[in-house]
N, C-alpha and C positions, 0 to 999 in steps of 0.2 A: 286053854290060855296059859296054866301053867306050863304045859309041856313045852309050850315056845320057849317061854321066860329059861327055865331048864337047859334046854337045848341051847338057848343066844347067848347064857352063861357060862357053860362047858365050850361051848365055839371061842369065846374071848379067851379064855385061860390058857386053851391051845394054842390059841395066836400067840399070847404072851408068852405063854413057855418057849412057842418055837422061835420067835423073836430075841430072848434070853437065851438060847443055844445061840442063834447067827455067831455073837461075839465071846469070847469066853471072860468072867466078870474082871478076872485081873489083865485084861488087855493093858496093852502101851497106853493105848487111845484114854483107856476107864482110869489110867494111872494119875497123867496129867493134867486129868480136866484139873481145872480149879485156878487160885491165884496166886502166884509166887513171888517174892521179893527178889530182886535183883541184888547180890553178894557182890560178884567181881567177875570184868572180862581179863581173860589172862591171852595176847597174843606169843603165840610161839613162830620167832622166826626160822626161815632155812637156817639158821646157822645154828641154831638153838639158844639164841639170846629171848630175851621174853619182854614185854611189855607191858602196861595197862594205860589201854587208850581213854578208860576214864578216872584214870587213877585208881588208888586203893581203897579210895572208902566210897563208891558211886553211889547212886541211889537209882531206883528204877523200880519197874515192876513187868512180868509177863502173864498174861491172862488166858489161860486156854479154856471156853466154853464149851459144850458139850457137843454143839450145834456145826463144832467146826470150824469156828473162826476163833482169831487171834489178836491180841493186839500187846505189843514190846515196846517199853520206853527204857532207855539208860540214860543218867545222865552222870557227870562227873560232880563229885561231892562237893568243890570249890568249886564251880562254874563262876563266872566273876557277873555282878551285878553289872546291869547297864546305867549311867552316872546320870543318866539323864531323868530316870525311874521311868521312862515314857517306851516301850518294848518298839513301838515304830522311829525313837529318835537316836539308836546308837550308833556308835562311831563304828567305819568299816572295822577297824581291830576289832571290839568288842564281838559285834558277828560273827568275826572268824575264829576268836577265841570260841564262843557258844557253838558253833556246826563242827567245829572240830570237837568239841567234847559232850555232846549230845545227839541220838540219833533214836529216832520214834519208827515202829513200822507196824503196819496194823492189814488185816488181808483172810484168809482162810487158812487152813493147815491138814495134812493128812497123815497119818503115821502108817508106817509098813510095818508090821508088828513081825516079820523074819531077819528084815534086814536091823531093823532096831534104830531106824531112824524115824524123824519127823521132816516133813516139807512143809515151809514157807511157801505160799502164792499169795506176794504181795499187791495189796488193790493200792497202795501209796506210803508214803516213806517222807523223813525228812531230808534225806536220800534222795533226790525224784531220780535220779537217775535209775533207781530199783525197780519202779513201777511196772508192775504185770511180769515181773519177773519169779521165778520158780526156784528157791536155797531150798536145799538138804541138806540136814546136821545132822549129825550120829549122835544116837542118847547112851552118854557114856557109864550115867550112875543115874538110876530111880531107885527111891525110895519113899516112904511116907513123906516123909520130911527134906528131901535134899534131890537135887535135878541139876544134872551137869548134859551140858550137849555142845558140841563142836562142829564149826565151821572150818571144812580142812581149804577152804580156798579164801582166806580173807584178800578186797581187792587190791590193786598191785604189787602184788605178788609178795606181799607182807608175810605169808605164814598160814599157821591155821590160828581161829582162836574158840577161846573151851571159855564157852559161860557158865558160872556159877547161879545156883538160885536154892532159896529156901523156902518153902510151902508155910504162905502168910496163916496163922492165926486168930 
């Protein structure tokens, strides 16, 4: 009876050791798990003029689980209230000011740990036009603390744009 026990305990260790080789501990993937604050999106046009589609002081968060999925909210740090305080009763402006300066996306993610990017596969967006759609962004800066990565195709033909994030506390 003991020699089973023995033996079913040396069998697991193996698995787990050989399991803990598959990936090496400081992978991309092991880098970014966790939850980050949302700093700033900086777009870069063809011309080299620059932007911030949510302003300079946005607010947001990005969440990468271990499990592989994801979920990103930006939103712009003045976003204007809706006057009516009722979120179904505002004025078309209102709206358009909000979807222009906010945008949620939430889905799965993979990292290529040679190429040094991350993929989005978005399950929905406030975007819907994203939906079941596949973004690669190049991870430009990890650190404990600090995660820059860029999207070199933002759409109509705007540019690239480099999001900033710092790893919440």
């Amino acid at each position: 009876m003991k020699l089973r026990t023995v033996a079913a305990v040396m069998l697991a260790l193996t698995l787990s050791a050989d399991a803990a080789c598959a990936q090496p501990a400081n992978s991309l993937k092991d880098q970014i798990v966790g939850t980050w604050n949302f700093v700033v999106a900086e777009v870069t046009a063809p011309d080299g003029k620059k932007s911030f589609p949510f302003g300079e002081t946005p607010k947001g968060i990005l969440i990468f689980a271990a499990d592989g999925r994801f979920a990103q909210i930006h939103v712009a740090g003045d976003v204007p209230k809706i006057a009516s305080n009722n979120r179904l009763t505002g004025t078309p402006e209102e709206y358009a000011d909000i979807m222009r300066r906010s945008l949620s996306v939430f889905g799965t993610y993979a990292v290529d740990e040679d190429k040094k990017t991350v993929t989005y596969n978005i399950v929905s967006s406030s975007f819907p036009n994203w939906q079941g759609e596949a973004q690669t962004r190049t991870i430009d800066k990890l650190t404990t603390d600090e995660f820059v990565n860029t999207n070199p195709g933002v759409a109509g033909g705007r540019g690239s744009a480099s999001n900033f994030y710092k790893r919440m506390k």
